[in-house]
MIDOVEX-206383 format. One record per residue: z, y, x of N, C-alpha, C in turn; residue in one letter. Coordinates in steps of 0.05 Angstrom, whole numbers, padded with zeros to 5 digits, always signed. Each point is the difference from the previous one (the first is absolute). Layout:
BEGIN
ZYXZYXZYXa ...
END
This chain:
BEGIN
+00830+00477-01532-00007-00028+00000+00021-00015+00015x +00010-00008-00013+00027-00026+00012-00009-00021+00018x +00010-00006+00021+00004-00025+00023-00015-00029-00014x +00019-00002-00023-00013-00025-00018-00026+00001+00003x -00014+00018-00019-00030+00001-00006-00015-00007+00018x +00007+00017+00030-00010+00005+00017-00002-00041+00022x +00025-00011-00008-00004-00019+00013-00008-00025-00017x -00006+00000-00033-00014-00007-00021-00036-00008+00012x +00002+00032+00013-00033+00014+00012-00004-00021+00013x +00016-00005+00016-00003-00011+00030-00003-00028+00008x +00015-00019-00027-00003-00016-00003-00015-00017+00000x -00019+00000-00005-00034-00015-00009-00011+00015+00027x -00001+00010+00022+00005+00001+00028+00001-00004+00016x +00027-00022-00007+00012+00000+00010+00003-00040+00000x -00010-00009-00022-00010-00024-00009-00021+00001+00013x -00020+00014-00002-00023-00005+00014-00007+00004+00030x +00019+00015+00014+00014-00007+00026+00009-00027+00007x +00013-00010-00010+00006-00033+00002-00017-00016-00010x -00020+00012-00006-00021-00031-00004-00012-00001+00032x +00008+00020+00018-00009-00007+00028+00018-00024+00012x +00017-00006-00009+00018-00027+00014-00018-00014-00007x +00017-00029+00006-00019-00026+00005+00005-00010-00029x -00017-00015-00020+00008-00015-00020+00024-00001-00012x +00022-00023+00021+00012-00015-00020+00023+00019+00021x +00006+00020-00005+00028+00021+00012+00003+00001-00019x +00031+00001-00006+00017+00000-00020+00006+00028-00010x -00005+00021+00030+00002+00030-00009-00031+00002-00013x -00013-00003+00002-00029+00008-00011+00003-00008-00035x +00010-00024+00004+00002-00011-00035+00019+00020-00017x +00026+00004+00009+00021+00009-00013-00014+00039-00004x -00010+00005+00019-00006+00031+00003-00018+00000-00024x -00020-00016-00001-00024+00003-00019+00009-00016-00020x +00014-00018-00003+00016-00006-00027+00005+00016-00017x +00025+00019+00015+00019+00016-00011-00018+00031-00013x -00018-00003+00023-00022+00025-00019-00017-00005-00021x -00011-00027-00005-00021-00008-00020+00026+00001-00019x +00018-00014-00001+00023-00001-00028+00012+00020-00013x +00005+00018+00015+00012+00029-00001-00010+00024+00000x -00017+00003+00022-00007+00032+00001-00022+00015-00017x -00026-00014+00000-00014+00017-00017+00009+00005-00036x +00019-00026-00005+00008+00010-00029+00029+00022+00007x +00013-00004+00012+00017+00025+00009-00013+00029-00001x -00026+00004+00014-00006+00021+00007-00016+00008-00024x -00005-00015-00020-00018+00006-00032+00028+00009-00015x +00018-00014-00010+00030+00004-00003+00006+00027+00005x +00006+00001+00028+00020+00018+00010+00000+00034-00016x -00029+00009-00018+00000+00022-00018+00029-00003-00023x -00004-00030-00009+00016+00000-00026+00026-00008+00013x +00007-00002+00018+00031+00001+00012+00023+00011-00014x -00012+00027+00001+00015+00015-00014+00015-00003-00027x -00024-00002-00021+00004-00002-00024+00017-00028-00002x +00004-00024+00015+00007-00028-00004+00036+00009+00007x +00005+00028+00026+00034-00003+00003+00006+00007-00024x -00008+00011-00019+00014+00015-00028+00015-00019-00014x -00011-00019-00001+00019-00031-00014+00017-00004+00011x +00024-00017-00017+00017-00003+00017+00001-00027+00006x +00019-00020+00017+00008-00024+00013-00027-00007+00010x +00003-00029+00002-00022-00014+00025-00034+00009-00008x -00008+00009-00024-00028+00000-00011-00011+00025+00017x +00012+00015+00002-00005+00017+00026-00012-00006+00013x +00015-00011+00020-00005-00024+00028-00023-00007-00004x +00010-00025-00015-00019-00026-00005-00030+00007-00013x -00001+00017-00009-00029+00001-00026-00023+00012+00029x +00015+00011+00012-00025+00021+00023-00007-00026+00017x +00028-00013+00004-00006-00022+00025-00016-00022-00016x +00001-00010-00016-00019-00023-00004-00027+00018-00006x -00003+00021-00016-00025+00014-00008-00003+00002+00034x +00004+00004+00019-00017-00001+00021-00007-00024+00021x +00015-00022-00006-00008-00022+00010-00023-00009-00015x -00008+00003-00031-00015-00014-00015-00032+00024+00008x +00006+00023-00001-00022+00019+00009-00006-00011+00028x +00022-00003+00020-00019-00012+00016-00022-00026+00003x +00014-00014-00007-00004-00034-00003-00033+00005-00020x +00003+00022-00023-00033+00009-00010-00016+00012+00015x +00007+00020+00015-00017+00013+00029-00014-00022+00003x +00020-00011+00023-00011-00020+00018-00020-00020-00015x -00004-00008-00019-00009-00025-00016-00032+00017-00002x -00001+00029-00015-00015+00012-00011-00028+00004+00029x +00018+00016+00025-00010+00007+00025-00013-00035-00001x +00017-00020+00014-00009-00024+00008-00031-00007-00022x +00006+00003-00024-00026-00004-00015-00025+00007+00004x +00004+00029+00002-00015+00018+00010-00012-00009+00022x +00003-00014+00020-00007+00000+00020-00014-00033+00000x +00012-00014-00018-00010-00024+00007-00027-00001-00018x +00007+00015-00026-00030-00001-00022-00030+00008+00022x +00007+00033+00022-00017+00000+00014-00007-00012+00025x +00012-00025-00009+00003-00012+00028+00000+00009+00030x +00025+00018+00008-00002+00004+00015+00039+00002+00009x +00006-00016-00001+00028-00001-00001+00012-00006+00020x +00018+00013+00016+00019-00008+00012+00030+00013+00003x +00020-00015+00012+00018+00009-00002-00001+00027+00010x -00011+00018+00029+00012+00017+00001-00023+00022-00014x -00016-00007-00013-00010+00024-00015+00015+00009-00028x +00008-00032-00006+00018+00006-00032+00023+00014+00011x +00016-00004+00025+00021+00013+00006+00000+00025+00006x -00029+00018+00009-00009+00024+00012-00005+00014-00031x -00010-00011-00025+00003+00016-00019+00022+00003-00015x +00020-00024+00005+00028+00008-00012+00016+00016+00012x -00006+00003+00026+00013+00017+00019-00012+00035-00017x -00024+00004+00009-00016+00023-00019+00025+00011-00018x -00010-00023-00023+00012+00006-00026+00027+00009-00004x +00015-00009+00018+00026-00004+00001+00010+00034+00014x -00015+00001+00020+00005+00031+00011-00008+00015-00019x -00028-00002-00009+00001+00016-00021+00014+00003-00031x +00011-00020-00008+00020+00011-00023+00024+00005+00012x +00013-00004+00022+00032+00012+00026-00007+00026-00015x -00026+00013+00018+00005+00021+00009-00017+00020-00025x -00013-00006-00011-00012+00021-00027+00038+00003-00017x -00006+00030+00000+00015+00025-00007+00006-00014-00017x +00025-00004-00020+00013-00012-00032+00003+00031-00018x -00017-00011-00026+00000+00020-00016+00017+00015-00004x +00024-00008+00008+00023+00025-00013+00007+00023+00021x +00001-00014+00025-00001+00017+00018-00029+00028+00001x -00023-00014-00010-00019+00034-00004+00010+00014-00029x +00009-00013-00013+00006+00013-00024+00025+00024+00011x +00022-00011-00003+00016+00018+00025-00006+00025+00017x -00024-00008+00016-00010+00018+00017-00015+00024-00019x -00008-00010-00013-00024+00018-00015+00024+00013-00018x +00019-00013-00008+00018+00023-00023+00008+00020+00018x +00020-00012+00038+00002+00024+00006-00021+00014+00009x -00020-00005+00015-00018+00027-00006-00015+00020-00018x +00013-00015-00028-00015+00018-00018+00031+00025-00013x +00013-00017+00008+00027+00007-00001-00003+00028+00013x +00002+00000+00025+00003+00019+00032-00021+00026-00012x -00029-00011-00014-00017+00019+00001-00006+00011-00029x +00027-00004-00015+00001+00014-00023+00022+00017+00003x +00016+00001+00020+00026+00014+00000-00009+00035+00015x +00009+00019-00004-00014+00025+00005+00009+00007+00028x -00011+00009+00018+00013+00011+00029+00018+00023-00010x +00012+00008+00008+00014+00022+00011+00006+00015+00028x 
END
């Protein structure tokens, strides 16, 4: 598991650590900005990574990075709904389930990596001792 993921995890956190400042702090805004816009569609993303470097020039780049600003920007809208239909909404609960969510797609295992695992162990335990 790579550094990234791991601070992907941390993020929504790490936002929700800074909702302890006061209001109108400019670190509190930009911290929890930069996570509602970015991270939970990053961390939904980050499986198909892979498949997106195979292209070549900027569509690479670009197709993962807007597909994860727009996944987030739906998170957040979807969570926020959710919470206001049962009326019970506030900012740091909508922030405490994006945080959730967000660790949990970081850090759940990406399909190719068990596929991998499982060939070499079936690999290892088809081969004969000597």
């Amino acid at each position: 598991m790579t550094a990234l993921r791991w601070g992907i995890a941390a993020s929504g956190w790490l936002a929700l650590a800074a909702t302890a400042l006061p209001a109108g702090n400019p670190l509190r805004v930009v911290v929890t900005a930069v996570f509602l816009i970015v991270c939970p569609g990053l961390a939904a993303v980050w499986p198909l990574r892979s498949a997106a470097r195979r292209g070549p020039g900027w569509a690479a780049v670009l197709e993962p990075a807007v597909l994860s600003v727009v996944l987030s920007l739906s998170l957040a809208v979807l969570v926020a709904e959710a919470f206001f239909l049962s009326h019970t909404f506030t900012f740091t609960r909508a922030l405490l389930a994006l945080a959730v969510l967000t660790s949990v797609l970081a850090l759940m295992p990406r399909h190719g990596v068990l596929r991998s695992a499982r060939r070499r162990s079936t690999a290892g335990a088809a081969e004969p001792n000597e």
